[in-house]
Every structure is written in structure tokens, then in C-alpha cells.
C-alpha positions in Angstrom: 0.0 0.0 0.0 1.2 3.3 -1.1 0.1 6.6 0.7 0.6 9.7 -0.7 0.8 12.9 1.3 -1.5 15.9 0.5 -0.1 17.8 3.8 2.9 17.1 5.8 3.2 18.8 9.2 6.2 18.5 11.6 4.0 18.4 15.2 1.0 16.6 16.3 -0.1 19.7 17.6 -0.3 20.9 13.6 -1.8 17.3 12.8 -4.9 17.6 15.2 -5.4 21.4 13.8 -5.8 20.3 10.4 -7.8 17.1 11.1 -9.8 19.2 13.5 -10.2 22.1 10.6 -11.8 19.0 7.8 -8.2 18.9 6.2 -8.7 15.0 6.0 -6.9 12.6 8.8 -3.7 12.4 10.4 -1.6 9.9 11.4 1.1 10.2 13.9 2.9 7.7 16.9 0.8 6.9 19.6 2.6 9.2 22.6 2.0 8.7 26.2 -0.4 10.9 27.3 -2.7 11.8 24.1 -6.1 12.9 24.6 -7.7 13.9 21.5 -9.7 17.1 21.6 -13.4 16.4 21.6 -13.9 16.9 17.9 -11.3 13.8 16.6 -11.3 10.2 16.9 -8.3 8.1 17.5 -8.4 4.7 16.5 -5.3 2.6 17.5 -3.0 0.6 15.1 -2.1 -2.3 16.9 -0.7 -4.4 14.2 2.4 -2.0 13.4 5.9 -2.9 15.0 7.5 -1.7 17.7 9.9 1.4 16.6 13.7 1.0 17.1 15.8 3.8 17.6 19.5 3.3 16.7 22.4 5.5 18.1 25.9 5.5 17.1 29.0 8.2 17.3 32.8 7.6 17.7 34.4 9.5 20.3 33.2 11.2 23.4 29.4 11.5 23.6 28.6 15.0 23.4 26.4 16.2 26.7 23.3 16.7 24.6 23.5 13.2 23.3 24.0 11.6 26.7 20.8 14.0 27.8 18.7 12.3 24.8 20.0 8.7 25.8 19.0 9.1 29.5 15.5 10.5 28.2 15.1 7.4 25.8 16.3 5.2 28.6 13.8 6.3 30.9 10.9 6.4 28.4 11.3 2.8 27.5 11.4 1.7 31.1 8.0 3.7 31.6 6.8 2.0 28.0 8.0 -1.3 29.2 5.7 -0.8 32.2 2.8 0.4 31.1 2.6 -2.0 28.3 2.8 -5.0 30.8 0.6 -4.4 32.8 -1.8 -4.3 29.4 -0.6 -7.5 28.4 0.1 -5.9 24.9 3.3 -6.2 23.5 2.9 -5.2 19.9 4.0 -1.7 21.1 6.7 -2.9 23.3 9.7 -1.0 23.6 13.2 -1.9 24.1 16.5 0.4 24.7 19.7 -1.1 25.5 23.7 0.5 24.5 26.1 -1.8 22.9 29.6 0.0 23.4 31.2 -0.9 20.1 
């Protein structure tokens, strides 16, 4: 299946304006959280595979970088959480650093 865009946007925020304003629909990652304004719908995709995030540099890891790891690390220990106590695991995540 091919899907062309007619609008691309670079924040849900944007996503739910448009859909909200009859521009169509919007799809966007499920994100901890989400509570769709009154006027939208969302309808979950459960058959879609977990998203992996890769991460490699050479050299010292630049502060920044090491923020954005701790934050991912964090996140998939909440996601972890929340999806076992669902019994779900199509949206499982997994984080873990291979020092190369």
C-alpha cells in the first residue's frame, strides 16, 4: 500500500489542527499521554511494529546526546511498564547501549 501525502506537518499539535479544521486525517505515533480534543477520533493501530531507535558516534558523547540517551532510557522503562501491565506487546519497547 502506497500513501501519498497531501499535507505534511512537523508536530502533532499541527496534525490535530488540520484534522480538526476537515483537512482529512492524520496519522502520527501513539505518545503517552494523548487525549484527543473532543472533535477527533483516535483509533489505534495495533498491528504496526515496535519502533527502534538506533544511536551511534565515535568518540566522546557529546552532553546533549547523553541528555537524549538518559531520556530514551527512561521512556522505554516507563513503556515497558505500562505495556505489561496491558498484556500488549505489539507496542513494546526496548532500549539497551552496545559499546562498540
Amino acid at each position: 500500500m502506497e500513501w501519498f501525502c497531501g499535507i505534511e506537518v512537523t508536530s502533532e499539535r499541527l496534525i490535530q489542527h488540520y484534522v480538526a479544521s476537515g483537512y482529512g486525517i492524520g496519522l502520527t505515533v501513539a505518545v503517552p499521554g494523548f487525549n484527543p480534543p473532543p472533535q477527533l477520533r483516535a483509533l489505534p493501530l495495533s498491528d504496526f511494529p515496535p519502533v527502534v531507535v538506533g544511536v551511534a558516534w565515535s568518540g566522546k558523547l557529546p552532553n546533549i546526546a547523553r541528555q537524549l540517551l538518559a531520556e530514551l532510557d527512561i521512556e522505554a522503562t516507563t513503556q515497558r511498564a505500562r505495556i505489561g501491565k496491558r498484556g500488549s506487546r505489539s507496542a513494546a519497547t526496548s532500549f539497551s547501549r552496545v559499546r562498540l
